[in-house]
N, CA and C of each residue as an Amber inpcrd file, in Angstrom:
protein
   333
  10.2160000  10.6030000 -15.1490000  10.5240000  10.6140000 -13.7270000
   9.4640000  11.3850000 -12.9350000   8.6770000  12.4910000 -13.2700000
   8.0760000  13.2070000 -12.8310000   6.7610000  12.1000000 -12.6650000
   6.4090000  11.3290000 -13.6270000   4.7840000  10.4220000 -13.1630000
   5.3100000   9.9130000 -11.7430000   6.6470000   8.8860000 -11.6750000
   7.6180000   8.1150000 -10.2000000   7.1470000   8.9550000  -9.1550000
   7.9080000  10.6330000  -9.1230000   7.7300000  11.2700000  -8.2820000
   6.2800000  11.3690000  -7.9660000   5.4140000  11.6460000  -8.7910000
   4.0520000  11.5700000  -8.3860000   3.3980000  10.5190000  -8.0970000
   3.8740000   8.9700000  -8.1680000   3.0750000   7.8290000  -7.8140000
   4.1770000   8.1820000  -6.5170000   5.1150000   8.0990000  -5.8850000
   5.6950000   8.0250000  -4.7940000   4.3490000   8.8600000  -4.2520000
   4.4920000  10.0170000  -4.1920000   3.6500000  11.3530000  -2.9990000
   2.1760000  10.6560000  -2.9530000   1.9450000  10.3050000  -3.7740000
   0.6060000   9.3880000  -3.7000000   0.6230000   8.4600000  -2.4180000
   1.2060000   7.5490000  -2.7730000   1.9220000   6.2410000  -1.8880000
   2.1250000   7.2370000  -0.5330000   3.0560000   8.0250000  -0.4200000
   3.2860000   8.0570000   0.7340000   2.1000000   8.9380000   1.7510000
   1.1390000  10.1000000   1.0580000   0.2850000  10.2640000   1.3430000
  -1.2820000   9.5270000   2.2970000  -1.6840000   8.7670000   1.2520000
  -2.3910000   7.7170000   1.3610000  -1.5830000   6.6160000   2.7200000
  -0.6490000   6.3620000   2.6300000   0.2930000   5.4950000   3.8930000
  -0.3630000   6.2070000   5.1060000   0.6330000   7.6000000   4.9830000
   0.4600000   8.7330000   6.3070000  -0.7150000   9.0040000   6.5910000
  -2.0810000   9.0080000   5.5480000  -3.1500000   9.6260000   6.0400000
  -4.0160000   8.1230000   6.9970000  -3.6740000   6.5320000   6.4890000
  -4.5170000   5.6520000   6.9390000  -3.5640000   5.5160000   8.1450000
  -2.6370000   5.4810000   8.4390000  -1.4360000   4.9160000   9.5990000
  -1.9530000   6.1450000  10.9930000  -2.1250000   7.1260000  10.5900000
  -3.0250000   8.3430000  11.6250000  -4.2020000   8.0200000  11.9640000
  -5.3960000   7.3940000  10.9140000  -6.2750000   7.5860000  11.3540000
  -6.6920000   5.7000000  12.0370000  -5.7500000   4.9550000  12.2120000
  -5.3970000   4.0900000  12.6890000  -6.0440000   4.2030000  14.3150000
  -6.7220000   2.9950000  14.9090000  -6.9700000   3.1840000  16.0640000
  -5.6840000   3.0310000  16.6380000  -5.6910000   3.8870000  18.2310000
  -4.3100000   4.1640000  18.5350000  -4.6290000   3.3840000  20.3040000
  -4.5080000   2.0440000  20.9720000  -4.9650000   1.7790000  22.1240000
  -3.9490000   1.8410000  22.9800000  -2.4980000   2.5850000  22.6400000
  -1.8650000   2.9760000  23.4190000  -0.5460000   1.8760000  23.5270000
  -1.0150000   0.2090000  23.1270000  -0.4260000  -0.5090000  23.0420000
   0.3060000  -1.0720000  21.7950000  -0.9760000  -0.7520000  20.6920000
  -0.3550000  -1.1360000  19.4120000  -0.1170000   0.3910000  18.3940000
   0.5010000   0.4380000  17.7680000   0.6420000   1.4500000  16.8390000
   0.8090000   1.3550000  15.2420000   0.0950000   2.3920000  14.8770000
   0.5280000   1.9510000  13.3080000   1.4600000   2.5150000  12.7140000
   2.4650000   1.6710000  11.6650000   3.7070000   2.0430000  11.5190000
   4.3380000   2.4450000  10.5050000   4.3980000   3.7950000   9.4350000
   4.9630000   3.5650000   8.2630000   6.0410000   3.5820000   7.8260000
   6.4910000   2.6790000   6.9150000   8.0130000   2.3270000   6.5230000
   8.0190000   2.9270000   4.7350000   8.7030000   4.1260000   4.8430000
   9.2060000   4.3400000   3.5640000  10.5840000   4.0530000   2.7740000
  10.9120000   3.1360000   2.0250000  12.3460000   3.0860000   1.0800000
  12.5880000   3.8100000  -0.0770000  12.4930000   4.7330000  -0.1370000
  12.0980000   5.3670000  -1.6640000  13.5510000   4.9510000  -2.2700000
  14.4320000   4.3810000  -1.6600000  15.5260000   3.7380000  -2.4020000
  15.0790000   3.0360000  -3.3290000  14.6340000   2.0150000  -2.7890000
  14.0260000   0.5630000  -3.6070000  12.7040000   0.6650000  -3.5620000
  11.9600000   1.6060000  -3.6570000  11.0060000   1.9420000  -3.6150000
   9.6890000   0.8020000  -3.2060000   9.8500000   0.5470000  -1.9990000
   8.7630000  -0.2750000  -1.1800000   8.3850000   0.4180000  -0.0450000
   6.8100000   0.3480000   0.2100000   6.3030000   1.2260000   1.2350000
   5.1970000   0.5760000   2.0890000   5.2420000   0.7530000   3.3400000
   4.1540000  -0.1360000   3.9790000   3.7800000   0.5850000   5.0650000
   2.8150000  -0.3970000   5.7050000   2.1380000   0.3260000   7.3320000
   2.0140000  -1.0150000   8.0860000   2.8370000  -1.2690000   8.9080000
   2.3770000  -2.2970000   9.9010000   2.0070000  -1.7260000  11.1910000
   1.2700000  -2.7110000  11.4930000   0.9950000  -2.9830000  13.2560000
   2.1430000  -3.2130000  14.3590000   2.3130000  -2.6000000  14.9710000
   3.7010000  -3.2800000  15.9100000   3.2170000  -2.5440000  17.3320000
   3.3870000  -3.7980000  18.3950000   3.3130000  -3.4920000  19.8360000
   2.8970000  -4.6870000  20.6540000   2.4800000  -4.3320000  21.6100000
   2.0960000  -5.5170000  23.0830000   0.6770000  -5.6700000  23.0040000
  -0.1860000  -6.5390000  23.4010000  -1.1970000  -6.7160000  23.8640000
  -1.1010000  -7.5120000  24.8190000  -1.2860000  -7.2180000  26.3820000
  -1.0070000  -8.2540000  27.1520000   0.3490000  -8.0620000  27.5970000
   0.8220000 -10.0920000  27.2450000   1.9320000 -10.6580000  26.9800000
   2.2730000 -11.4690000  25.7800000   1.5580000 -10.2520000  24.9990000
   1.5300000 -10.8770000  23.0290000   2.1190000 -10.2030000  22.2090000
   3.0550000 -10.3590000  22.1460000   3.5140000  -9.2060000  21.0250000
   2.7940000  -9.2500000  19.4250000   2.7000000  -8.1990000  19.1340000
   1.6070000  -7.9450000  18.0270000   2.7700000  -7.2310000  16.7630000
   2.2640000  -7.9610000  15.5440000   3.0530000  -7.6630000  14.5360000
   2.2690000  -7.7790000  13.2700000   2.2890000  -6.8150000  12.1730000
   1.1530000  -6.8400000  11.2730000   1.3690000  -5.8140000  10.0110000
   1.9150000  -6.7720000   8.6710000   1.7020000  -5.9920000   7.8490000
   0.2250000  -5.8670000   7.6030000   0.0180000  -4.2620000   7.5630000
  -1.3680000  -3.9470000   7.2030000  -1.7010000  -3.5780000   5.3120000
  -0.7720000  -2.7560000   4.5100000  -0.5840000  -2.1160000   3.3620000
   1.0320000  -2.3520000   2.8760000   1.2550000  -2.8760000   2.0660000
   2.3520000  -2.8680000   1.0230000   2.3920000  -2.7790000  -0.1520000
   2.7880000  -1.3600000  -0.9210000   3.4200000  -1.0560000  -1.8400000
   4.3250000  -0.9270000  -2.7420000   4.7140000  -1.1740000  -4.0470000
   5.8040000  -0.7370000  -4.1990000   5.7520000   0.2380000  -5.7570000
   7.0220000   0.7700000  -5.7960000   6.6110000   0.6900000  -7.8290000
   7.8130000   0.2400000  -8.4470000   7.3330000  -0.3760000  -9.4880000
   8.3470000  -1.2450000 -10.3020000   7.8360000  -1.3870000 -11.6260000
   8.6050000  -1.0620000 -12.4410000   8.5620000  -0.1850000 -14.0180000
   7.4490000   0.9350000 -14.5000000   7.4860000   1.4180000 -13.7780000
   6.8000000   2.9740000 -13.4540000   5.4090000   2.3630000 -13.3270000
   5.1820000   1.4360000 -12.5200000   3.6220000   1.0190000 -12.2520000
   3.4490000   1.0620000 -10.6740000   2.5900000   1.1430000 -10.0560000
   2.0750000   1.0280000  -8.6950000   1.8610000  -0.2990000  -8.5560000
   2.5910000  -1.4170000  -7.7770000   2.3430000  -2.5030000  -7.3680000
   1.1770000  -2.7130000  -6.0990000   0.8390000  -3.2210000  -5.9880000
   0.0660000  -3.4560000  -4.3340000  -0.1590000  -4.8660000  -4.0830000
   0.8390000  -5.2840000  -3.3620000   1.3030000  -6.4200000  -3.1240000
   0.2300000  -7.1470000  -1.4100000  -0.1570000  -6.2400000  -1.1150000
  -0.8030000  -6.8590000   0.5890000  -2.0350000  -5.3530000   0.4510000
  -3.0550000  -5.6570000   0.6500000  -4.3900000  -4.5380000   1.1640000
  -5.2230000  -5.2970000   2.1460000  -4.6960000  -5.4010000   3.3750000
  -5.6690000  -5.6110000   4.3290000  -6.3160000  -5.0260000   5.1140000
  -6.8360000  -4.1460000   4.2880000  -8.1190000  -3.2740000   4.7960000
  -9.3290000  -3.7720000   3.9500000 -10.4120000  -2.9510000   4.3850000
 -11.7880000  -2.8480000   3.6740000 -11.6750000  -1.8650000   2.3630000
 -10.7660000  -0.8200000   2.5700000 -10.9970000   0.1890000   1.7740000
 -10.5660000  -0.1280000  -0.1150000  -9.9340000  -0.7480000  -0.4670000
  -9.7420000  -1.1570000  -1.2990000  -8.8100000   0.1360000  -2.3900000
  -7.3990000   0.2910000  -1.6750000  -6.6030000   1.5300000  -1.9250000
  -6.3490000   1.5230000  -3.6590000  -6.4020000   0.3330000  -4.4030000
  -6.5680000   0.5210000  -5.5370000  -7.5040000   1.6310000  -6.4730000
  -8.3760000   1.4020000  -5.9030000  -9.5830000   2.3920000  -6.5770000
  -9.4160000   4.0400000  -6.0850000  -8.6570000   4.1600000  -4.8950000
  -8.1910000   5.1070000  -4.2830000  -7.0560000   5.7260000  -5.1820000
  -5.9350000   5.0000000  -5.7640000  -5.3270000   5.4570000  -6.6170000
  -6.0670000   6.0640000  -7.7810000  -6.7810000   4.8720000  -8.1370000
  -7.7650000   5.3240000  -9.2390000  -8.4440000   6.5730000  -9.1370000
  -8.5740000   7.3310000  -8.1370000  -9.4020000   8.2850000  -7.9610000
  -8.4420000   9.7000000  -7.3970000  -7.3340000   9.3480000  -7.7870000
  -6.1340000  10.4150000  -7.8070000  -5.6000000  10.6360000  -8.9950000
  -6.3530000   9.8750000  -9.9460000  -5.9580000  10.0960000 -11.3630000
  -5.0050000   8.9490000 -11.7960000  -4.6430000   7.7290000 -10.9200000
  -3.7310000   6.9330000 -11.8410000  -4.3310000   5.7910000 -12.5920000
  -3.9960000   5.7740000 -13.7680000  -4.5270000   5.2390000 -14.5760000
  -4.4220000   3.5570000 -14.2640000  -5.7240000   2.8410000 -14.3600000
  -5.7550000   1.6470000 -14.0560000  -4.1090000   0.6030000 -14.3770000
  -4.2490000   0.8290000 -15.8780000  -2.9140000   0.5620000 -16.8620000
  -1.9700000   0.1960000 -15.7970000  -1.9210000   1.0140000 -14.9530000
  -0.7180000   1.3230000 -14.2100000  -0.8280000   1.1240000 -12.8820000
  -1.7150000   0.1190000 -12.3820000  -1.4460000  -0.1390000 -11.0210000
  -1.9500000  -1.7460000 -11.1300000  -0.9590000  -2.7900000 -10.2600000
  -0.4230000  -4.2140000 -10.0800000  -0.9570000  -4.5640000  -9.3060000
  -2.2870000  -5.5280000  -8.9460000  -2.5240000  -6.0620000  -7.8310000
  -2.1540000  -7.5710000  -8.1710000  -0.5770000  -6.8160000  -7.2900000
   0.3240000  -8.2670000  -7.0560000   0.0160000  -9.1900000  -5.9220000
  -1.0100000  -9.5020000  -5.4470000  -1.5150000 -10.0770000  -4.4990000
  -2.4570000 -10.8970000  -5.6680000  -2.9210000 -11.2210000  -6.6630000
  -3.4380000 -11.8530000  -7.1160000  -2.7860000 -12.7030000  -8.2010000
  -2.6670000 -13.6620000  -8.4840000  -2.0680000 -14.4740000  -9.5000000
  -1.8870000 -13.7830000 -10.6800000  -0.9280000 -13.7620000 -11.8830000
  -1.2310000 -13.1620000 -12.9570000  -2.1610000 -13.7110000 -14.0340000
  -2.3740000 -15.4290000 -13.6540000  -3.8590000 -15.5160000 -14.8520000
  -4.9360000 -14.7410000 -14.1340000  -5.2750000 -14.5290000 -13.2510000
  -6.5140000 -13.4630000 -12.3550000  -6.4280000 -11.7880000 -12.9090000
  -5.4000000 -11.9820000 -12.5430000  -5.1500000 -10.0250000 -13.1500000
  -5.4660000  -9.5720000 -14.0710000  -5.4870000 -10.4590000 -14.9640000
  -5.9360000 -10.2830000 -16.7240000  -7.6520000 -10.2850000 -16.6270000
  -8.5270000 -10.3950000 -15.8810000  -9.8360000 -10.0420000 -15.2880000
 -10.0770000  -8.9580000 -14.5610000  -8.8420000  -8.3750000 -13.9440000
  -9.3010000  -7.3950000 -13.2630000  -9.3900000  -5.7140000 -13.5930000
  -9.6340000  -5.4980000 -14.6110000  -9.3020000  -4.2100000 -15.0610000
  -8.1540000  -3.2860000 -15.1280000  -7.1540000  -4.0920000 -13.9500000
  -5.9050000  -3.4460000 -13.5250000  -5.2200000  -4.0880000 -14.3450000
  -3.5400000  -3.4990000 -14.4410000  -2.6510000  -4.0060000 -15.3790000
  -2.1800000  -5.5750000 -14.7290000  -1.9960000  -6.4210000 -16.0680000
  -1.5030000  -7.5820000 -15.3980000  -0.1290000  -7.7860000 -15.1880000
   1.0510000  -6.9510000 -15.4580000   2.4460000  -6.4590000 -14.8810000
   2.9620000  -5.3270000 -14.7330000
């Protein structure tokens, strides 16, 4: 339970630190949603532009069988390797955004 607790503070860290440094134009905002119930975590876009309403998953997370999923990264930064560089072991993080015959290429775990 203690690795959970530590992939959570990760997750939610990393959320809080990109959702801040988020451009802020007064209209749109960035938004983080934590469930540590069901443990899914994200950052969307939500607000007006105009007469447009603006809506945008940006980052979605989750963990599911003590692995780090990452289901949506639409950034540049590529938060996988970011985990990687907090100490979690490749083994253990899901880029569920890619098919599972693909995953088995990617150094990351394929479930």
């Amino acid at each position: 339970m203690e690795k959970i607790d530590q992939y959570r503070q990760y997750i939610k860290d990393i959320l809080t630190d990109y959702a801040s440094k988020s451009p802020d134009d007064g209209e749109v905002e960035a938004v983080t949603i934590f469930d540590p119930e069901r443990d899914h975590y994200q950052v969307v876009y939500t607000g007006w532009k105009g007469q447009r309403s603006q809506y945008g998953c940006v980052l979605h997370f989750s963990i599911k069988n003590e692995k780090i999923w990452i289901y949506y990264d639409g950034t540049e930064i590529g938060f996988a390797n970011e985990f990687v560089r907090l100490g979690v072991p490749k083994g253990d993080i899901v880029l569920a955004f890619q098919d599972p015959f693909t995953r088995q290429y990617s150094g990351f775990a394929v479930s």
